[in-house]
C-alpha positions in Angstrom: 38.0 -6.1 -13.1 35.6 -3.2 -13.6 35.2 -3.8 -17.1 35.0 -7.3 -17.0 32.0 -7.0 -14.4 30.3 -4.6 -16.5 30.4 -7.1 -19.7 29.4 -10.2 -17.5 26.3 -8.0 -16.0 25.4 -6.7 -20.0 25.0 -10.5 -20.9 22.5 -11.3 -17.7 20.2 -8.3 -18.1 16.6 -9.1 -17.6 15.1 -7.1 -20.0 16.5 -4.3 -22.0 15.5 -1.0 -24.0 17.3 0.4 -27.2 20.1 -2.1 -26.7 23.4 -0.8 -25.4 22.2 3.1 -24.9 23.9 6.2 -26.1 27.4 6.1 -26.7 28.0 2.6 -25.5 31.3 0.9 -25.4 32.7 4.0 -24.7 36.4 5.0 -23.2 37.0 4.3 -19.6 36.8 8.0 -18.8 33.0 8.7 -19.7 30.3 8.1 -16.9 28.2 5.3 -16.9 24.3 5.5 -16.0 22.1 2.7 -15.9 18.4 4.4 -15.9 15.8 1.0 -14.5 12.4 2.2 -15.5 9.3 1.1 -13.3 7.9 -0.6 -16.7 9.5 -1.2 -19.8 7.2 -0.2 -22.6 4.9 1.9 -21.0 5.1 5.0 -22.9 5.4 6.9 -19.4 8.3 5.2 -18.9 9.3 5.2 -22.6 8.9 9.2 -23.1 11.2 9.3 -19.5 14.2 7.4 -21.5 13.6 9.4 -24.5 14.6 12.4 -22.1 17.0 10.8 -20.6 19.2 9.7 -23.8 18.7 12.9 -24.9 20.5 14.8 -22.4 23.0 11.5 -21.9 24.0 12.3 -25.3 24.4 16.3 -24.9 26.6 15.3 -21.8 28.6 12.8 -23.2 27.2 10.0 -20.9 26.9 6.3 -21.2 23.2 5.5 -20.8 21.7 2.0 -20.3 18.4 2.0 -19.9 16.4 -1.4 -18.2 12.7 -2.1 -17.0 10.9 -5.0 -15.5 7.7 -6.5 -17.9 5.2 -5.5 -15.2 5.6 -3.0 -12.4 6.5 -5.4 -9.5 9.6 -5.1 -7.0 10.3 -8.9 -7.7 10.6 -8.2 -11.0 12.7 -4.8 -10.6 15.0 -6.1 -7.7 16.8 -8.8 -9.9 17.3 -6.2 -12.7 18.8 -3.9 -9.7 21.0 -6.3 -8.7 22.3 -7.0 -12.1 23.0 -3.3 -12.4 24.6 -3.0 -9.3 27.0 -6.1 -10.5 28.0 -3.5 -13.4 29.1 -1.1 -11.7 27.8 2.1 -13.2 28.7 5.5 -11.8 24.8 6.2 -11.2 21.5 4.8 -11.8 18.5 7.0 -11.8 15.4 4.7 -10.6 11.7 4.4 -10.3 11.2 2.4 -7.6 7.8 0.2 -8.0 7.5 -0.9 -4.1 8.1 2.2 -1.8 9.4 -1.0 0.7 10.0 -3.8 -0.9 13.0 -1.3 -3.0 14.9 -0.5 0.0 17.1 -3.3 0.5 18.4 -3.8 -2.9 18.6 0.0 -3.3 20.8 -0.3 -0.3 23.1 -2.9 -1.3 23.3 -0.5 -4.5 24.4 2.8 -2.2 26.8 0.5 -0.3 28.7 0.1 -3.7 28.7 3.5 -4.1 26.7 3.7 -6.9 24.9 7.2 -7.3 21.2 6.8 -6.9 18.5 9.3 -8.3 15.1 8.8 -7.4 12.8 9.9 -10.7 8.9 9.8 -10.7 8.5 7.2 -7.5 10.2 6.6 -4.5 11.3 4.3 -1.3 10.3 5.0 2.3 14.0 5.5 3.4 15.3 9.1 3.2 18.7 8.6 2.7 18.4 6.6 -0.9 18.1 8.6 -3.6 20.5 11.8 -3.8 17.9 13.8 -5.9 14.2 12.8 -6.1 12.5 14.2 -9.0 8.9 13.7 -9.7 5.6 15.5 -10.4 3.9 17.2 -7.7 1.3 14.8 -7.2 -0.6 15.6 -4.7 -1.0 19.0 -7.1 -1.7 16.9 -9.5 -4.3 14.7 -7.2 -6.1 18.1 -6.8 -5.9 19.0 -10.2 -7.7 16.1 -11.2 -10.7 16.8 -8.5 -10.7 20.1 -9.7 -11.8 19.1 -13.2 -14.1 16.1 -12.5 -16.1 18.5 -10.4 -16.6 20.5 -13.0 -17.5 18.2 -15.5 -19.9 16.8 -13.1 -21.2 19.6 -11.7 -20.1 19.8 -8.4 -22.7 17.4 -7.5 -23.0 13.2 -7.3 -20.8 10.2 -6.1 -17.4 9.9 -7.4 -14.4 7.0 -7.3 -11.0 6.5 -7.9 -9.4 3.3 -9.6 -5.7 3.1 -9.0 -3.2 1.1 -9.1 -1.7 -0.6 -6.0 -1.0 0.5 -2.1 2.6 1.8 -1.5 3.2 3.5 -4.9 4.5 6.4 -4.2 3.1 8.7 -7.2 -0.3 6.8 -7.2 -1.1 7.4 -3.5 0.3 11.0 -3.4 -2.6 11.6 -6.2 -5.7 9.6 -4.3 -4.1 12.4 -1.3 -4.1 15.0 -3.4 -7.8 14.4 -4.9 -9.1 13.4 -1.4 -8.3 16.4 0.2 -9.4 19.0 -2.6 -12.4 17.5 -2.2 -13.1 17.4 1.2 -11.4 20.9 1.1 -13.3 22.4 -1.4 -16.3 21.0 -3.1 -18.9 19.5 -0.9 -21.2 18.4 -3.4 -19.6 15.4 -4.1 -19.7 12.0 -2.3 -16.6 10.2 -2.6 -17.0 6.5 -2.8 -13.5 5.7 -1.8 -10.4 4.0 -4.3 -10.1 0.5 -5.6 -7.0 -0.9 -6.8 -6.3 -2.5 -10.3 -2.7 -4.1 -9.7 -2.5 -2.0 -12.9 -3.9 -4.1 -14.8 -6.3 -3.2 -17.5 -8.6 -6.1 -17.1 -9.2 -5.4 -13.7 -9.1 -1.7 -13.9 -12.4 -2.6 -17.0 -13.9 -5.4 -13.9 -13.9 -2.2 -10.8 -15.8 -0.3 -13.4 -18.2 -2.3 -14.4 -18.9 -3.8 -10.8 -19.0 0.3 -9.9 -21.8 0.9 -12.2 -23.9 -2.1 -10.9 -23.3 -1.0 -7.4 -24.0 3.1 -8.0 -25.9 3.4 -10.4 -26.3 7.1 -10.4 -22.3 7.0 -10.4 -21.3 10.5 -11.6 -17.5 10.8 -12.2 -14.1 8.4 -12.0 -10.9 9.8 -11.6 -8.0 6.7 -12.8 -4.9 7.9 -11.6 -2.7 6.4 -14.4 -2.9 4.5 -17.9 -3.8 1.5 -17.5 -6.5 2.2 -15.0 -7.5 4.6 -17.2 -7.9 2.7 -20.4 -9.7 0.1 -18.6 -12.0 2.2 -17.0 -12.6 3.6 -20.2 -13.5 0.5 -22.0 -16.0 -0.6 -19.4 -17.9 3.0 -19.6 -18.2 2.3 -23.5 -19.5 -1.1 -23.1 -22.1 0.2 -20.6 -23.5 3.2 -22.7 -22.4 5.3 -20.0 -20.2 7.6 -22.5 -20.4 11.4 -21.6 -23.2 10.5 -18.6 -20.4 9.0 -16.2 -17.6 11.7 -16.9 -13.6 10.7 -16.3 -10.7 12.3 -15.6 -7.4 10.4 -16.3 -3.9 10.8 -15.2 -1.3 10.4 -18.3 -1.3 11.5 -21.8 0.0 8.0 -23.7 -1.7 7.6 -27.1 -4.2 5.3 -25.9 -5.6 7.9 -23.3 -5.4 10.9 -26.1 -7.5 8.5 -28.3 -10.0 8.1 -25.2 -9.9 12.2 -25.2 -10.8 12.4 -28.4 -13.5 9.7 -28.5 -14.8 11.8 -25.9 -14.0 8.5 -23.2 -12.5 10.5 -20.8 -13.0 14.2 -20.8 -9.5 15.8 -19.5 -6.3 13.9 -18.9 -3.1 15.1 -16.6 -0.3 15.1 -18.0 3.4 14.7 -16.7 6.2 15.7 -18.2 8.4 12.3 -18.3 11.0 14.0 -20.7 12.0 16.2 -18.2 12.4 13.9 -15.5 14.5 11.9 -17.7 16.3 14.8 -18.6 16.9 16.1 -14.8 17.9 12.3 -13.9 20.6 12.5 -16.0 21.9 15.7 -15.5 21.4 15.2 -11.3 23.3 12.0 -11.7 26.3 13.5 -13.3 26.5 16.2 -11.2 26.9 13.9 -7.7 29.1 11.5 -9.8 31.5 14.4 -10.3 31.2 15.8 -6.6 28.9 18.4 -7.8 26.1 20.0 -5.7 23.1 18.2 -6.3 19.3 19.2 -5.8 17.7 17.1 -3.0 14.0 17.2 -4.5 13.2 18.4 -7.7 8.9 18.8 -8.6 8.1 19.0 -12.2 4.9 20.3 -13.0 1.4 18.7 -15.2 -0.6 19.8 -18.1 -4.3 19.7 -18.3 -4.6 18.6 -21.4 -8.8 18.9 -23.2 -10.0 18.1 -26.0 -10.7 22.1 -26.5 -6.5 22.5 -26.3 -4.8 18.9 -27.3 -4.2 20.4 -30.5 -2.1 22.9 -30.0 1.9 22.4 -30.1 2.4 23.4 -27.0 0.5 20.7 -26.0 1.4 18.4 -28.3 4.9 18.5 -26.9 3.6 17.6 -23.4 2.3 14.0 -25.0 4.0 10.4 -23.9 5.7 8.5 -27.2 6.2 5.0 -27.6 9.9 5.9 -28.4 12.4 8.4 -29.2 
């Protein structure tokens, strides 16, 4: 019955990534993962499964990997549920609604299905066995770090985000809010606006910021998309290297912005390793191993004075394996 489930649910997947995963169609006796990204094709996301496989294949795992087309908890829960109809030992998670996530999260524990947490997570405690995930409110600060410098220390600043109740996004606007009121008193912060992440909007925020304040000193765009529509909305306006940007994620798009001298430092996370820490996490429950509640994973500042250097180059997002 098991098997038969698991070939029904393989023909009703949503959307998929690099087909059947490492190892598929495997013996009876090798664990199952099924990883649901919080975006299929972001190269976040992408770099995250790259990890993931990697270590899925070192253990000996079956690895599906699965993400919605946008970042949206009706989107994700119908992919959830036709996981959970699988049957898969684990499933390692991002969940995009920190709400919305629980109840089909919990229909997915109630099957006994092991469930890691990586990069965002739900409001409810008990889901998510391990939750592994930058330190973003390190990261947050981080990021005000920087822009002060670039600006100064001095002038009106903003952040452009995503959406409310994203875990990781709201840990960041936290983290930069409070290194700022902490710590550098020269700068007036003009508050966050929200993109849905979508680059369009992220570009319209940007623009309507510059009418508003004009003397508008620095942005800080706590992921990609925010980012690269902030960015293209600076360029349009002239306001290159005069309205300074800080940017969280290294994807190509925002190393291209570095290097164009767009944005003038990015944070980057370390997706891989999440991935990787998933995977290993999720075999260990699924073999009644300890397992580590919370696992932070650290962020690279990345410059265009260092983004060069192999060390660093490592640390970049890839838009596959």
């Amino acid at each position: 019955m098991r098997k038969a489930m698991a070939a029904l649910a393989a023909m009703l997947l949503i959307t998929s990534c690099g087909g059947g995963g490492e190892g598929s169609g495997g013996g009876g006796d090798r664990i199952r993962v099924a990883l649901v990204q919080g975006l299929a094709g972001e190269e976040f996301y992408e770099t995250m499964a790259c990890g993931a496989r990697a270590k899925a294949k070192e253990l000996g795992v079956d690895l599906d990997v699965q993400g919605p087309q946008k970042f949206d908890p009706t989107l994700q829960t119908p992919i959830v549920n036709s996981v959970v109809a699988g049957a898969p030992d684990a499933m390692l998670i991002a969940p995009t609604d920190v709400k919305a996530m629980i109840a089909p999260l919990t229909q997915a524990k109630q099957q006994n299905i092991k469930i890691i947490l990586v990069d965002t997570v739900v409001e409810d405690p008990t889901i998510g066995l391990s939750r592994i995930s930058t330190d973003n409110l390190k990261g947050g600060a981080a990021a005000a770090e920087a822009l002060s410098e670039q600006v100064g220390g001095k002038g009106k600043v903003l952040v452009i985000s995503t959406d409310p109740g994203v875990s990781t996004v709201d840990a960041r606007i936290k983290g930069f809010e409070d290194e700022i009121k902490a710590s550098h008193p020269g700068l007036t912060y003009v508050g966050v606006q929200y993109s849905h992440n979508d680059v369009g909007e992220a570009s319209r925020i940007m623009n309507a910021a510059l009418a508003k304040d004009a003397d508008l000193a620095g942005v800080f765009a706590t992921n990609l998309n925010s980012a690269t529509g902030a960015g293209t909305a600076l360029q349009q306006a002239g306001k290159l290297g005069k309205v300074k940007m800080v940017g969280f994620d290294a994807g190509p798009a925002q190393v291209k912005q570095l290097k164009d001298g767009v944005v003038q430092a990015l944070i980057a996370q370390l997706p891989a390793d999440i991935g990787a820490k998933g995977v290993e996490q999720a075999v260990a429950a699924v073999k009644g191993q300890e397992v580590t509640p919370s696992i932070p994973t650290d962020a690279t500042i990345v410059t265009a004075a260092n983004v060069d250097r192999p060390e660093v180059q490592k640390v970049l997002y890839k838009a596959g394996c």
